[in-house]
Each structure stands twice: as C-alpha cells, then as structure tokens.
BATOR-31025 format. One line per 2 residues: number of its first residue (from 0); their letters; for each residue x, y, z of N, C-alpha, C, O. Coordinates in nm, 2 decimals, always signed. Atoms other than C-alpha are relative to their C-alpha. Layout:
NUM) A) X:Y:Z:X:Y:Z:X:Y:Z:X:Y:Z | ...
This chain:
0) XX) +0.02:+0.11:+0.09:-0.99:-0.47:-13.65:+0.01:-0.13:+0.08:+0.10:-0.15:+0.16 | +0.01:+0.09:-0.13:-1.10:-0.78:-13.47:+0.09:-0.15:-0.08:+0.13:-0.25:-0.03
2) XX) -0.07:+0.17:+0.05:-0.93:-1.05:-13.74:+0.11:+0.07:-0.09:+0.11:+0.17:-0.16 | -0.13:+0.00:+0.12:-0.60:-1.11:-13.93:-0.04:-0.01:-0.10:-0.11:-0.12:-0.11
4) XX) +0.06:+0.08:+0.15:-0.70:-1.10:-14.32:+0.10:-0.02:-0.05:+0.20:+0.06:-0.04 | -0.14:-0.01:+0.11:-0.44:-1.24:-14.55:+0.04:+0.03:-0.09:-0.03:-0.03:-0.18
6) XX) -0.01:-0.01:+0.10:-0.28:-1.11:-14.82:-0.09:-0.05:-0.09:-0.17:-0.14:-0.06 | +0.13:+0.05:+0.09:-0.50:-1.15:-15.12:+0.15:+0.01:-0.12:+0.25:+0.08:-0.14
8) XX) -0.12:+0.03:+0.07:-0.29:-1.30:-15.37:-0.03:+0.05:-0.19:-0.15:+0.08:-0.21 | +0.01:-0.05:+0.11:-0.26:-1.17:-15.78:+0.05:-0.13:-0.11:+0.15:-0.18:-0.07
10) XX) +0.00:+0.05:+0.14:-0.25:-1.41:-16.13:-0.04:+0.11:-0.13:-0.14:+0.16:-0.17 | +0.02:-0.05:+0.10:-0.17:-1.22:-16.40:+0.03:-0.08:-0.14:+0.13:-0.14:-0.17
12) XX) +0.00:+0.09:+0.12:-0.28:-1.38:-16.77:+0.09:+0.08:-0.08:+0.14:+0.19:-0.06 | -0.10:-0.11:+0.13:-0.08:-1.32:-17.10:-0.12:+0.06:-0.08:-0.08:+0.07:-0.19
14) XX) +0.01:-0.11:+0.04:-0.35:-1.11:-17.20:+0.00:+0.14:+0.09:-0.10:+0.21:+0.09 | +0.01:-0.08:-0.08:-0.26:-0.88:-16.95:-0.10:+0.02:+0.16:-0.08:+0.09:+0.25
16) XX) +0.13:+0.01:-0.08:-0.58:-0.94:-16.72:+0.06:+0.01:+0.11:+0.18:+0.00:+0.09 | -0.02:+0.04:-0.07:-0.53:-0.95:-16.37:-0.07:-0.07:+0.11:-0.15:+0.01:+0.14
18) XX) +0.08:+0.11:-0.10:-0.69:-1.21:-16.10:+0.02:+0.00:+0.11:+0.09:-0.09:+0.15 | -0.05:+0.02:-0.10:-0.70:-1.09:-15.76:-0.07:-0.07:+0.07:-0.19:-0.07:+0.05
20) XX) +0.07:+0.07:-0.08:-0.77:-1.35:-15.47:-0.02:+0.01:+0.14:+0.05:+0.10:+0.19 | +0.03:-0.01:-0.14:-0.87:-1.37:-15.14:-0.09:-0.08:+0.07:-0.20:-0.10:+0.03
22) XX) +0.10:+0.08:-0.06:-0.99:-1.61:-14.88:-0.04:+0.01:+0.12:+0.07:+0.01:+0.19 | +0.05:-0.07:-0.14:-1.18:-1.52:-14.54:-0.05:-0.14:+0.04:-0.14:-0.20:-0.01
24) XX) +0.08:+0.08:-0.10:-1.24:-1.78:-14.30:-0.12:+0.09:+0.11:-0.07:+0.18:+0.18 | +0.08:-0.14:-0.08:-1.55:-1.58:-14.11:-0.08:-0.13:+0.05:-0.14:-0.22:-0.01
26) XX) +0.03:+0.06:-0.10:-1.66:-1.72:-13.77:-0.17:+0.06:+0.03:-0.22:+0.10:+0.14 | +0.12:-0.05:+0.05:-2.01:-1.61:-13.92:-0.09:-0.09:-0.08:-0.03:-0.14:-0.18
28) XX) +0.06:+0.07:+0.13:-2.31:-1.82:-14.11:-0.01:+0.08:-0.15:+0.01:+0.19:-0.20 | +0.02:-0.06:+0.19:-2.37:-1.79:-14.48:-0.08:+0.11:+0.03:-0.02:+0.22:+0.03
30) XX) +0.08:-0.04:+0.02:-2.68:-1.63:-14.42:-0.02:+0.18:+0.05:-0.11:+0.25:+0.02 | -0.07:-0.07:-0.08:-2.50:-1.36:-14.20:+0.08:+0.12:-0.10:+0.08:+0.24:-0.11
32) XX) -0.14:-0.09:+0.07:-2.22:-1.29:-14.45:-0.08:+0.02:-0.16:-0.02:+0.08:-0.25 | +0.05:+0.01:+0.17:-2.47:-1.32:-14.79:-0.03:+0.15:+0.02:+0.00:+0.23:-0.08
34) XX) +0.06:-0.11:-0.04:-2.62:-1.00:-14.61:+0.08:+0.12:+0.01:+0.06:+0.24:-0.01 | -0.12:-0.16:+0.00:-2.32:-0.80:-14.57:+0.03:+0.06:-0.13:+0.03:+0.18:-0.16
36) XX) -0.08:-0.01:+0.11:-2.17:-0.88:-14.93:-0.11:-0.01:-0.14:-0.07:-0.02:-0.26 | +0.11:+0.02:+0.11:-2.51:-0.90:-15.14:-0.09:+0.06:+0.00:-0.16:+0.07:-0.09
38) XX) +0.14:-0.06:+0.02:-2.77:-0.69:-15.03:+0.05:+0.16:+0.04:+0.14:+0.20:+0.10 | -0.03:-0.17:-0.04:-2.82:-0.29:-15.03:+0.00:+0.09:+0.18:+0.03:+0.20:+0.21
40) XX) -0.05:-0.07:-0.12:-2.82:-0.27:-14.65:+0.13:-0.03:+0.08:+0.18:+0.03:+0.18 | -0.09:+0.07:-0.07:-2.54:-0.49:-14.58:+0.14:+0.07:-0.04:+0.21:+0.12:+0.04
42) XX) -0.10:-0.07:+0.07:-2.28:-0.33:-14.85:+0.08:+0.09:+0.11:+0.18:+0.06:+0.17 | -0.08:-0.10:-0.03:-2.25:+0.01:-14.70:+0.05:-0.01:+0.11:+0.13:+0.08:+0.15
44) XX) -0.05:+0.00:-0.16:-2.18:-0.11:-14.34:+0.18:-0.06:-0.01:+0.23:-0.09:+0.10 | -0.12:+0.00:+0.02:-1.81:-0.20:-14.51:+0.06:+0.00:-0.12:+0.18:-0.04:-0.14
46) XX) -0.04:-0.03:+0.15:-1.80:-0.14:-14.86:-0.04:+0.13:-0.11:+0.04:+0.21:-0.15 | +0.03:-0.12:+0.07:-2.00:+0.11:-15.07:-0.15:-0.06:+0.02:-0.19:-0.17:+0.07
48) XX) +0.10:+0.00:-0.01:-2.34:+0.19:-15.11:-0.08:-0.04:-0.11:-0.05:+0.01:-0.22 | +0.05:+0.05:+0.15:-2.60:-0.01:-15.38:-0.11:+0.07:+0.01:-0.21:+0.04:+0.07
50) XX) +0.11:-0.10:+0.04:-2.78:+0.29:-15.52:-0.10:-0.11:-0.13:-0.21:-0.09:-0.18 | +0.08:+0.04:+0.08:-2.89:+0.05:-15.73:+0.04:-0.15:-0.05:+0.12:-0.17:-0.15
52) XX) -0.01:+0.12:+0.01:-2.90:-0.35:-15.70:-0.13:-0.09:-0.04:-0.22:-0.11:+0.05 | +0.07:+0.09:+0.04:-3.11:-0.59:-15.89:+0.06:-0.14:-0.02:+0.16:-0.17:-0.10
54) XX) -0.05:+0.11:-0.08:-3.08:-0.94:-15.74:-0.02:-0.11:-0.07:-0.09:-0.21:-0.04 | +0.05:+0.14:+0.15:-3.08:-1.17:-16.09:+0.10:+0.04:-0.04:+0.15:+0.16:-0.02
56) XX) -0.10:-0.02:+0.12:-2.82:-1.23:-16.36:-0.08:+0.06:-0.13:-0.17:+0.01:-0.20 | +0.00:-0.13:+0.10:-2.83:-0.90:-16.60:-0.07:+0.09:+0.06:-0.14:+0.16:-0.01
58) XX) +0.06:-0.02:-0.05:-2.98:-0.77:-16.35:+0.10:+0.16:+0.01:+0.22:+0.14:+0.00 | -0.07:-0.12:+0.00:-2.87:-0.35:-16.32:+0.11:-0.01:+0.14:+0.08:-0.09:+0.23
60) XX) -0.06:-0.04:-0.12:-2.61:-0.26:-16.06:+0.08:+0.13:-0.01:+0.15:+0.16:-0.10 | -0.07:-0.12:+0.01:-2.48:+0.08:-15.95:+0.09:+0.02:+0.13:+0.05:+0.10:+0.21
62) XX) -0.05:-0.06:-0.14:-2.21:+0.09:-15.67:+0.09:+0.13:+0.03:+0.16:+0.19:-0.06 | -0.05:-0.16:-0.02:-2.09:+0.41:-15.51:+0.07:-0.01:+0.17:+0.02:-0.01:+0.28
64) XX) -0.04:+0.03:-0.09:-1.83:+0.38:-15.29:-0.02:+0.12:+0.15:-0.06:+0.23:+0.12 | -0.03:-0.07:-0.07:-1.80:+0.55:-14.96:+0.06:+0.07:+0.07:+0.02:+0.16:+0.14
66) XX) -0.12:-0.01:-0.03:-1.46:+0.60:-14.87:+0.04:+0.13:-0.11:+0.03:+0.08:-0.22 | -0.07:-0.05:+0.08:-1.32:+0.91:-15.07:+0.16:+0.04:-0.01:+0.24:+0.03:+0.08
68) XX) -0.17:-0.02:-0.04:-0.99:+1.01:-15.17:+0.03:+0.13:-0.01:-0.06:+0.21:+0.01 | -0.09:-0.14:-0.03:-0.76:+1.31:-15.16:-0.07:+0.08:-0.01:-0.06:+0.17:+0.08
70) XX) +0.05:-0.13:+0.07:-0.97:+1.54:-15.37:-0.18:-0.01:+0.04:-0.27:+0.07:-0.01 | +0.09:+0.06:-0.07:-1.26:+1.38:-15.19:-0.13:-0.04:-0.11:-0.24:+0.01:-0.10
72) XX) +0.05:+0.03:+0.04:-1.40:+1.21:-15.46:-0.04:-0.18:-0.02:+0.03:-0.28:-0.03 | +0.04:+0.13:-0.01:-1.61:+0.91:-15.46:+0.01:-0.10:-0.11:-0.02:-0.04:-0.22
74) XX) +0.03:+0.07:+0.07:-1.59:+0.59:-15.67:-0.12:-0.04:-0.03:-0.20:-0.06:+0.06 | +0.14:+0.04:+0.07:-1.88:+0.48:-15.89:+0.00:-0.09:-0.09:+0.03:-0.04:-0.21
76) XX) -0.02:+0.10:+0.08:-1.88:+0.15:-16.05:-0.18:-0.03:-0.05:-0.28:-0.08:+0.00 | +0.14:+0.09:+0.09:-2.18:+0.08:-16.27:+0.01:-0.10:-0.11:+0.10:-0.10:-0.19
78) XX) -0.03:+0.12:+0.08:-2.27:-0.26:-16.46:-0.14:-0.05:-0.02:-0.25:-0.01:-0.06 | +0.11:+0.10:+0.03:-2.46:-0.57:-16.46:+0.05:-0.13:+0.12:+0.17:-0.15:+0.14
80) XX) -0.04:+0.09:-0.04:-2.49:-0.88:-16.23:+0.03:-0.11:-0.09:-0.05:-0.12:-0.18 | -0.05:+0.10:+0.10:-2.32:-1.17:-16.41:-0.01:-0.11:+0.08:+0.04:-0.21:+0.03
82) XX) +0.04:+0.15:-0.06:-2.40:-1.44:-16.15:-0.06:+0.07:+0.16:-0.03:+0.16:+0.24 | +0.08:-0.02:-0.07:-2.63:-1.47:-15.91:-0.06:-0.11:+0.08:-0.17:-0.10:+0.05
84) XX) -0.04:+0.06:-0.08:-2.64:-1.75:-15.65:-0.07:+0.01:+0.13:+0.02:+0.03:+0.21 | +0.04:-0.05:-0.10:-2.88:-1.68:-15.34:+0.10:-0.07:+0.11:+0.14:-0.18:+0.09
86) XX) -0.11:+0.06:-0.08:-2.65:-1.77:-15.05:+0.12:-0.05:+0.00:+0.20:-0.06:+0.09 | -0.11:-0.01:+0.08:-2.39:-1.86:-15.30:+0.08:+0.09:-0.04:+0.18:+0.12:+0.03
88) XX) -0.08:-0.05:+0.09:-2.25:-1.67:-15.53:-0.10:+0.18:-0.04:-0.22:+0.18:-0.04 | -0.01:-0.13:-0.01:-2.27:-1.28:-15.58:+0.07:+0.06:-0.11:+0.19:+0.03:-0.08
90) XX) -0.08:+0.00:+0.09:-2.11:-1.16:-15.90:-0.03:+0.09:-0.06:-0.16:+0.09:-0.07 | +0.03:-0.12:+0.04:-2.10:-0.80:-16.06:+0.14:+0.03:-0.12:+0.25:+0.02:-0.07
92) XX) -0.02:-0.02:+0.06:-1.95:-0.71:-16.37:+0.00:+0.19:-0.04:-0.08:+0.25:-0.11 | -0.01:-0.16:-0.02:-1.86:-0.30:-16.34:+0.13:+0.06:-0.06:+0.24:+0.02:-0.08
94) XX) -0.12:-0.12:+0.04:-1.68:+0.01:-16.47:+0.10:-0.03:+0.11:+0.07:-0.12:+0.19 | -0.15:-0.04:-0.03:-1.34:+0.08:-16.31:+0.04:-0.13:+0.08:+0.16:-0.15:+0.08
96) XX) -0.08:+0.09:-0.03:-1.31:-0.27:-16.12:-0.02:-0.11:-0.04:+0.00:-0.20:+0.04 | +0.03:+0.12:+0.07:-1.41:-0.54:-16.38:-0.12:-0.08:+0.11:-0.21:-0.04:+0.18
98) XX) +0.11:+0.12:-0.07:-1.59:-0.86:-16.24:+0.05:-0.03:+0.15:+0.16:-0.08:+0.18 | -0.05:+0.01:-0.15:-1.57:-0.86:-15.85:-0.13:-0.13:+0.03:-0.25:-0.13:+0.01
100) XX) +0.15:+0.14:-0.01:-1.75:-1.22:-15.75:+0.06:-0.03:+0.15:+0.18:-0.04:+0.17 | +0.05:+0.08:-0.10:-1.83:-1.36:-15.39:-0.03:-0.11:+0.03:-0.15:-0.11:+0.06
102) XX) +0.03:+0.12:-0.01:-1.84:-1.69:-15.34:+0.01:-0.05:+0.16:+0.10:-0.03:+0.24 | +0.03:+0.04:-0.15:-1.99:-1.84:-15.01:-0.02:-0.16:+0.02:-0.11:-0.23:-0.02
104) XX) +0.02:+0.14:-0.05:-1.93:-2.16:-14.85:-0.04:-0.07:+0.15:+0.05:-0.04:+0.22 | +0.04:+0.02:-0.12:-2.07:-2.31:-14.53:+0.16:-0.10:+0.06:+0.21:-0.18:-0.01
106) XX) -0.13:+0.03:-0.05:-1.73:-2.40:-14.27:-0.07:-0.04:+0.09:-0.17:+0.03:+0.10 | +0.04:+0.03:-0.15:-1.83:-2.58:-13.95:-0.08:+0.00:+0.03:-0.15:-0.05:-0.06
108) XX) +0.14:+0.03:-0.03:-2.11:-2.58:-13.74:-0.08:+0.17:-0.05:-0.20:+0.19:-0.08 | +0.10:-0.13:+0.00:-2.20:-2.20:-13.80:+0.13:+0.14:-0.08:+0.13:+0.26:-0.07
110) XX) -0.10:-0.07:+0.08:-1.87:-2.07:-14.03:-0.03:+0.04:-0.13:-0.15:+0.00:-0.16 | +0.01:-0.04:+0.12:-1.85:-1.94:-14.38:+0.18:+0.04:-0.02:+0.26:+0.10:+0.04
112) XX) -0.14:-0.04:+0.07:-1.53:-1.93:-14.60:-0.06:+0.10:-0.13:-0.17:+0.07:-0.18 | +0.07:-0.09:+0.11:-1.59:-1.65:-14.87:+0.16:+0.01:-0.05:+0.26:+0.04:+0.00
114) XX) -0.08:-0.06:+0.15:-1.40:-1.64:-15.19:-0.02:+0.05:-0.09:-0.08:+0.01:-0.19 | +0.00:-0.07:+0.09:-1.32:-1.34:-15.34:+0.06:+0.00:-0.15:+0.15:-0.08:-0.16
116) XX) -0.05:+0.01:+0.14:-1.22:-1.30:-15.72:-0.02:+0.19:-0.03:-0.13:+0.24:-0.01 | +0.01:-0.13:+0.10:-1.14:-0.93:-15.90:+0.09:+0.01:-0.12:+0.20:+0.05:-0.14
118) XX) -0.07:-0.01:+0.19:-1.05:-0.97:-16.28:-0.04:+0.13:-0.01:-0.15:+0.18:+0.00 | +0.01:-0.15:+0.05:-0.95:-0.63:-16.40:+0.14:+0.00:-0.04:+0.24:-0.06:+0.00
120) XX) -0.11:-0.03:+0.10:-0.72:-0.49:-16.66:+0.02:+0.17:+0.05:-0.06:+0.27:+0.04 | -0.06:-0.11:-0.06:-0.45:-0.22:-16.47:+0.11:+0.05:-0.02:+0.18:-0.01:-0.11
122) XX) -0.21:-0.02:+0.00:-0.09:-0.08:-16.45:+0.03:-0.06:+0.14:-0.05:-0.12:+0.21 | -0.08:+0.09:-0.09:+0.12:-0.21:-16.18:-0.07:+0.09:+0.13:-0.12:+0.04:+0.24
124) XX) +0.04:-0.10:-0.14:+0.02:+0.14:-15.97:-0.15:-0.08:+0.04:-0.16:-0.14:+0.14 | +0.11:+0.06:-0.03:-0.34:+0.01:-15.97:-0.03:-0.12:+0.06:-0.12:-0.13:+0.16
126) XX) -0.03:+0.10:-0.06:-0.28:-0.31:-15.90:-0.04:+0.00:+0.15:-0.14:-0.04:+0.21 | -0.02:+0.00:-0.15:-0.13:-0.22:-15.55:-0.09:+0.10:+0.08:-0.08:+0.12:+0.20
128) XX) +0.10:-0.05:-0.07:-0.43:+0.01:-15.52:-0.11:-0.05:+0.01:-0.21:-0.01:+0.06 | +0.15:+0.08:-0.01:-0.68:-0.25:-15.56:+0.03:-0.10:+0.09:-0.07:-0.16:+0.13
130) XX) -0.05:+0.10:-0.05:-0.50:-0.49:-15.37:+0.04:+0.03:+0.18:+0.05:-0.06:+0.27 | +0.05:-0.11:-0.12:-0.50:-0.22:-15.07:-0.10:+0.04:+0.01:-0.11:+0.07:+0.13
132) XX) +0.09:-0.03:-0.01:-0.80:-0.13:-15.12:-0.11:-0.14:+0.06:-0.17:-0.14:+0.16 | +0.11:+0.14:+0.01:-1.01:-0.50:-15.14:+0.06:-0.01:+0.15:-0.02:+0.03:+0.24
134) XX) -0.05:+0.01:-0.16:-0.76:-0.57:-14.80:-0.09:+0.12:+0.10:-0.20:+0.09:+0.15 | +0.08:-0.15:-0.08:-0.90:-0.25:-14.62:-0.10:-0.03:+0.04:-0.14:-0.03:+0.15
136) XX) +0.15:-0.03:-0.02:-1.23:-0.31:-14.71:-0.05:-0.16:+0.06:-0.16:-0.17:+0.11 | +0.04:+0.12:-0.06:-1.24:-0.71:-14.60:+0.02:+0.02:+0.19:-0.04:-0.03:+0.28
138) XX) -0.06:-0.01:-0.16:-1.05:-0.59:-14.25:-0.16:+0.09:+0.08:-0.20:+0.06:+0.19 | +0.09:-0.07:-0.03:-1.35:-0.34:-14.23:-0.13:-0.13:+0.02:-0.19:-0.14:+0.13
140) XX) +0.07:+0.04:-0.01:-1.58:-0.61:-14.33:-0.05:-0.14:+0.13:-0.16:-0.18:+0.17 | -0.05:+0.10:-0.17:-1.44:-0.88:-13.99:-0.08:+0.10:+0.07:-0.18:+0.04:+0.11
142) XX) +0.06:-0.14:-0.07:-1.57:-0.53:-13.83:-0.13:-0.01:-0.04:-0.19:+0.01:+0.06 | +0.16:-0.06:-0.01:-1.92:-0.49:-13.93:-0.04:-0.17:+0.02:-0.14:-0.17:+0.09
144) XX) +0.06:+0.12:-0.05:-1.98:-0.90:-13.90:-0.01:-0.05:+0.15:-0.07:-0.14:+0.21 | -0.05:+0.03:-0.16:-1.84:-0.86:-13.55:-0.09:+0.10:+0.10:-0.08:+0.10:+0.22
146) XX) +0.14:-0.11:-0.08:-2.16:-0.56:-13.46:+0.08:+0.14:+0.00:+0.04:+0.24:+0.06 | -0.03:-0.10:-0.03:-1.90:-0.32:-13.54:+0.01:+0.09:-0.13:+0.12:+0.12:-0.18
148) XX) +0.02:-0.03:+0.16:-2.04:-0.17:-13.89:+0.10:+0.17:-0.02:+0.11:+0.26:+0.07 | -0.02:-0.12:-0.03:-1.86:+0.12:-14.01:-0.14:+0.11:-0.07:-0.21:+0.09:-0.17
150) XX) +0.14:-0.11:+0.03:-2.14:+0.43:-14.03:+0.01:+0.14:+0.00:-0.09:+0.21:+0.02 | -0.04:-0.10:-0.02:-1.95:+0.74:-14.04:+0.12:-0.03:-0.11:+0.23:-0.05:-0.07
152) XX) -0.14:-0.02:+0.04:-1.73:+0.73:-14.36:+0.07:+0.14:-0.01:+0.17:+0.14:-0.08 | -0.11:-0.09:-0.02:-1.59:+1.05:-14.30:+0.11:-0.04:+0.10:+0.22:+0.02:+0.12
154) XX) -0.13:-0.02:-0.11:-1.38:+0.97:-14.05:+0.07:-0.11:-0.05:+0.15:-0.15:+0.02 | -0.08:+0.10:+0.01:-1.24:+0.69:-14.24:+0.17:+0.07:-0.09:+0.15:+0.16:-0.16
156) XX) -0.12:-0.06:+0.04:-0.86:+0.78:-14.36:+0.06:-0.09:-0.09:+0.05:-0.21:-0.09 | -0.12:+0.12:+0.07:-0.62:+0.65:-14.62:+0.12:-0.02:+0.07:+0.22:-0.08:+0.02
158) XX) -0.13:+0.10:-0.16:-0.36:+0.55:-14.31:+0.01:-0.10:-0.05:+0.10:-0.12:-0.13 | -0.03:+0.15:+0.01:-0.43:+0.16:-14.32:-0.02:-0.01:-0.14:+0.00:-0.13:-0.19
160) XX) +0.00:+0.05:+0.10:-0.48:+0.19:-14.65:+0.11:-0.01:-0.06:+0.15:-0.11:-0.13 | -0.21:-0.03:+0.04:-0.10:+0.31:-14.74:+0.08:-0.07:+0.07:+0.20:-0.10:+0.03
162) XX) -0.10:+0.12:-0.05:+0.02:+0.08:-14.48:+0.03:-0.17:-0.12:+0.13:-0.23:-0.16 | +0.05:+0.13:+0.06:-0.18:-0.23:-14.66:+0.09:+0.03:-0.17:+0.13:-0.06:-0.24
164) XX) -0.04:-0.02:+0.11:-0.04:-0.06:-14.97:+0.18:-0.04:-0.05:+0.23:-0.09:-0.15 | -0.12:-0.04:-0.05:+0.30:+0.00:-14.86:+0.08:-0.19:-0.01:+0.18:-0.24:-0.07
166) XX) -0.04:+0.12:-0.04:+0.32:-0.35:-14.73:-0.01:-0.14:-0.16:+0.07:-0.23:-0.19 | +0.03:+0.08:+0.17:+0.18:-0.54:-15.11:+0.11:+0.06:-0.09:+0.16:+0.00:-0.18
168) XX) -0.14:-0.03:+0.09:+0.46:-0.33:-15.26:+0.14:-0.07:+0.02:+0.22:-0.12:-0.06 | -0.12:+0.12:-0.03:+0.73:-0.53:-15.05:-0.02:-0.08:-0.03:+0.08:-0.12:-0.10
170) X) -0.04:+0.16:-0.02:+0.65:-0.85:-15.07:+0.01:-0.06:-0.13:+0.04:-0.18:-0.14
C-alpha cells in the first residue's frame, strides 16, 4: 500500500442512521480518480464490479463485490443512482450499504481530495465492518491510482481487513 489512509470517522443520528466519513488527499487528477470511483472499468480495479451502471440520476445500478468472505460469498448491492455529477459527484443509493456518495474536488496543480459519505442503518458489529471494509478498499484504491490495480481477487485475504477492523474497535 503506497499511502497512509485515515481513519474514516462515524456520526451517528438519533434516528439511529449512521454517517461514515472519509477524506483522501490523492496525488491524482479528478479525471483520473472519476474513472476509478465512477465508471465500470475503473470500479473493479479496487472495489467491486458494475454489472450494471447507468450514468444519470435514477439511473439502475448493480454492484457485486469482489472480495469474498469466509463462506466465499460475494456481496451484491443493487439500487439507483441518486446523484450524478460528471467529475463531481457519484452517488448510489443500494441494498445492504445505503447511500455511498463520492465527492471530487480538484487540489493543486494536478491533485484531487475525494469525499466519501456511507449513510446506513447497522448494529455496532457492522459498523466496524463497514468501517474496515471502506478503509481496505480506499488503501487498495491509493494502489490501483498508483498502476497497481488489484486483478486477481482471489488472492485477496481478510488479514488487513481484521487488522483495520481490530484497530476501529480500539479507538
């Protein structure tokens, strides 16, 4: 992993909701990082695969992660895009992780700051699996902006994930 990501921080409302955050300084253009985090070839090189992305608000979306767990079963979030932003903003409205939104800003002469948001309603266990999970998958994503996509998710492990997990449970 070529960059430090920071904790991604949590707001929980009183109707229970929860608001995870995260902010990436990435020594990458917008145009660079819209590609990773917005389109169906960019996705799977550190997140999941978009069996099915229509690039407008209400527009379908089907993601399917690539990473499995124990029993080696894959996640499958299906929805709707709920904002849509070309080089902006990225916004998906899905089963099992609520509204996951992207927000892209231009930094420097050739930088991008991306601000993440995941509103979703969980128990505490979930929480620190989504909160390990999103970390994981931004550390991966420093990695494929850097030429080093991952393209073999079998070999990927829940190791750094139980660390990342391990470590949001202390603090």
């Amino acid at each position: 992993m070529s960059d430090v990501i920071p904790h991604g921080t949590v707001e929980t409302r009183d109707d229970g909701t929860h608001l995870l955050r995260y902010e990436l300084h990435l020594p990458h253009p917008v145009i660079r990082v819209w590609a990773a985090v917005a389109t169906p070839e960019g996705l799977p090189t550190w997140l999941c695969a978009a069996d099915v992305l229509e690039p407008r608000v209400g527009g379908a979306v089907r993601l399917r992660w690539l990473n499995a767990d124990a029993e080696g079963r894959h996640t499958v979030a299906e929805g709707r895009v709920t904002a849509w932003d070309v080089d902006r903003v990225a916004e998906y409205t899905v089963s099992v992780h609520g509204r996951i939104r992207f927000h892209l800003e231009p930094h420097g002469a050739d930088g991008t700051v991306l601000r993440f948001t995941n509103e979703l309603r969980c128990d505490d266990g979930v929480l620190l699996d989504c909160l390990a999970g999103w970390h994981n998958h931004f550390e991966l994503l420093t990695d494929a902006l850097g030429g080093r996509p991952t393209t073999d998710w079998a070999t990927w492990t829940p190791k750094r994930w139980q660390e990342l997990r391990d470590s949001y449970a202390a603090a």
